[in-house]
N, C-alpha and C positions, 0 to 999 in steps of 0.2 A: 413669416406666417403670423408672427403676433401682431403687426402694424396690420395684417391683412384683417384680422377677427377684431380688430377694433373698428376698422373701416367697416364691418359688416354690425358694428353698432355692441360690441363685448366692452364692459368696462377694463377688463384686463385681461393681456394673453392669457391663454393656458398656460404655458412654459414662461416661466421665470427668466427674463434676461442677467446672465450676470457676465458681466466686465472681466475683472479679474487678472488681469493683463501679467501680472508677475509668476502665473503659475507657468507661466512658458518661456520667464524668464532667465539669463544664462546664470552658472555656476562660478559660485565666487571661492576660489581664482578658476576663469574659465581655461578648460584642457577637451582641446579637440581629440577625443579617442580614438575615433576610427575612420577610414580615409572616404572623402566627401568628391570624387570624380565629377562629380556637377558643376562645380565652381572650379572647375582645371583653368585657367590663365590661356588659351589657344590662338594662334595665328590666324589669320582670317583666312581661309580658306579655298575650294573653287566653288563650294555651292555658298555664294553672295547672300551680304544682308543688306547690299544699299539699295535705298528704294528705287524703283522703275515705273515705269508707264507703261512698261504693260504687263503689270500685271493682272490675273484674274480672279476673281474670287466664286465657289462651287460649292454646291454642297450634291452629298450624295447619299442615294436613300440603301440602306441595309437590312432587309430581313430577316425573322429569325432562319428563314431555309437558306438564305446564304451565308449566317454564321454557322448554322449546322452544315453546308458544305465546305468550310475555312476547315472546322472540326476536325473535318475526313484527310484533311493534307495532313493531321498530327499524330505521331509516331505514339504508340501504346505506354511508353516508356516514358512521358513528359504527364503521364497520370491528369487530374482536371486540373482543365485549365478553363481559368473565366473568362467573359463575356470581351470584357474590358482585355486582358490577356491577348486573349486572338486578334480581337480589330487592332489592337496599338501595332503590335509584331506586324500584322500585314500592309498597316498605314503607314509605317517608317519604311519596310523593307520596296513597298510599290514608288515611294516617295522619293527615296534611294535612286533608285532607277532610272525614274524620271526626271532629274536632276545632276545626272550622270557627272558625278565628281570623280577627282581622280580613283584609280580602284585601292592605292593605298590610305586613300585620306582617309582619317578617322571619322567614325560617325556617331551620335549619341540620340537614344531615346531618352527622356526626361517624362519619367509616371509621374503625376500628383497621386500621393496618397495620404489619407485622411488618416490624420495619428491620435485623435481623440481616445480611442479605445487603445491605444498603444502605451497610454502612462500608466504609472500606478500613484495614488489611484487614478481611474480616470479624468477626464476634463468631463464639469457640471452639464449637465443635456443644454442648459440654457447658454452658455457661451459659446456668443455671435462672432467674436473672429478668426482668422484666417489661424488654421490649424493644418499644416499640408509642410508635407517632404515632398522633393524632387530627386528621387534615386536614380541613378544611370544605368540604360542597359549603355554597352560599347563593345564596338567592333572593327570593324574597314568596312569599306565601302565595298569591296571582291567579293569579304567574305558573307557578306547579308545579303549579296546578291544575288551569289554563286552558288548557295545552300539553299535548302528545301526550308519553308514557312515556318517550321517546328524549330528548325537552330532560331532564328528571333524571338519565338515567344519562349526558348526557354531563358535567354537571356533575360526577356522582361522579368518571367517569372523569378529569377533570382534576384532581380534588381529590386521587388518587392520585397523579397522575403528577405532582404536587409537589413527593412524597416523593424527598429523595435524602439523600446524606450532609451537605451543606451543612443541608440543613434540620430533620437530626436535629440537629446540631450547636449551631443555631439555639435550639432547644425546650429545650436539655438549659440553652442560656445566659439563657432567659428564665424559667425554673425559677428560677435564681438569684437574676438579680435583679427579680421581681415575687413574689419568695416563693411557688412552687409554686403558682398560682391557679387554679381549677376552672375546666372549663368554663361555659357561662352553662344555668342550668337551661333559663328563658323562651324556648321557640321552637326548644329543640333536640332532636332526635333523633340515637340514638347506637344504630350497627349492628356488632353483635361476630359474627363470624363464626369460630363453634365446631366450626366441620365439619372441620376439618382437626385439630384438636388433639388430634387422637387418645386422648381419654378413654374410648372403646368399645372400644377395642382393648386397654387395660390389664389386665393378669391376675394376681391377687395367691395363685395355687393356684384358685381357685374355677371358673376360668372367664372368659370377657370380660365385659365389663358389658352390662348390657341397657339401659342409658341413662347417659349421659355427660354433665352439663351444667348450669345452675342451677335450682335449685326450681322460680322466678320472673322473671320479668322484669325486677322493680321491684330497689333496694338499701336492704336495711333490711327492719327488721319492720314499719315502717308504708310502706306502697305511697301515694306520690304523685297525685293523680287521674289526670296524665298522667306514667306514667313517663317518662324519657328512653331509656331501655335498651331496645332488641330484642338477641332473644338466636335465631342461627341454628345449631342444632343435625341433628348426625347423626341419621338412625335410619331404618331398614330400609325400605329402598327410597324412600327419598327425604330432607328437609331438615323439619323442625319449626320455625317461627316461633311465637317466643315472648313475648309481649306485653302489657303491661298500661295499662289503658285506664278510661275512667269507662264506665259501662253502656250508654247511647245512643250513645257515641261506639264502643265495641264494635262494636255490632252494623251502623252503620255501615258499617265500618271489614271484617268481615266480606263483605258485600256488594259495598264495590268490589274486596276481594281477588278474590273469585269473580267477577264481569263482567271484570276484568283477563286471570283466567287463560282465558276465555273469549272474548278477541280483541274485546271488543267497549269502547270507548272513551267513557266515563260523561264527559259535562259536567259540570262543579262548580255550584253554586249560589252559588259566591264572588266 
């Protein structure tokens, strides 16, 4: 936003960029506190990560009346749940499906969540980098398939409410000492939710953008048969899920989204 109000002729952003790179840096001597499932070491799997040729890449539009009928699959008892909440649980769990890994194999949601307001004190409004935890929901492949929409988002909801200061702290010390190590491709899904991030709203003289967000789903020029990444994007009058997938598992994956947003609850074949 600041490079944008300069291009629109501002001698200086509004917001103060600051740097500051060590406020997120690890603890000396670094001690991993509490247990980081994200970065689990895993065997590769049956739902693949080497790349393919056919794969496809989709996006799919969501409105707000069919995250209001997602809502209605969720049990009184799981109290609010966000926006973000519903669609990930229902994108992992249709994804799941479509993809039809063994019914024991382990499966993982990976949240980004923004941990800026999670220190104390917080991180400056102006600091531009990467400030994000990846908490795990986990489960089997049976059990997220086999269950009603409401067991997934509560797992998400817990895998959020993980996140505090202690366990950014945590991440930032096991960065350290396990040498920065990826997540496990094998079994995971990874939900970025771009709606907030206000790239539509950026205005460089021209106007706002007419879409805000990544090309693609997948990372890289070569797309994985099953990427990890969905990508939930802004755009006029509702959320774009963004996704890429192998062809049968597409279409799939298409179909339970639509019986989902349609209140009607598909048995798995897992």
């Amino acid at each position: 936003l600041g490079i944008a109000e300069i291009g629109r002729g501002a001698i200086a952003p509004s917001i103060q960029p600051v740097w500051e790179r060590q406020l997120l840096n690890a603890r000396d001597p670094p001690r991993v506190s509490l247990l980081h499932r994200e970065y689990d070491q895993v065997e590769e799997g049956t739902i693949t990560s080497t790349p393919s040729e056919n794969t496809v890449h989709r996006s799919f539009s969501i409105g707000p009346n069919q995250v209001s009928t997602l809502r209605k699959l969720l049990p009184n008892t799981l109290g609010q749940c966000s926006r973000f909440e519903v669609l990930a649980a229902c994108i992992w769990r249709c994804r799941t499906i479509a993809l039809k890994p063994h019914p024991d194999e382990e499966v993982r949601l990976l949240c980004m969540v923004n941990v800026r307001s999670k220190l104390s004190p917080p991180l400056p409004s102006g600091y531009y980098g990467n400030a994000v935890v990846f908490p795990a929901a986990i489960t089997t492949a049976r059990k997220l398939s086999q269950n009603p929409l409401g067991y997934a988002v509560k797992l998400v909801k817990q895998a959020k409410e993980r996140v505090s200061g202690e366990y950014v702290k945590s991440v930032a010390d096991l960065m350290v000492m396990k040498g920065r190590p990826h997540y496990p491709m094998a079994g995971s899904c990874v939900v970025t939710d771009l709606t907030r991030a206000g790239f539509e709203e950026v205005d460089f003289g021209w106007g706002k953008a007419v879409y805000g967000g990544l090309a693609k789903a997948g990372l890289g020029a070569k797309l994985p048969a099953a990427s990890p990444c969905v990508n939930l994007v802004a755009i006029k009058g509702g959320i774009a899920i963004s996704i890429c997938l192998p062809a049968p598992a597409m279409d799939i994956f298409a179909k339970e989204l639509e019986f989902h947003s349609k209140s009607l609850f598909i048995s798995s074949g897992l």
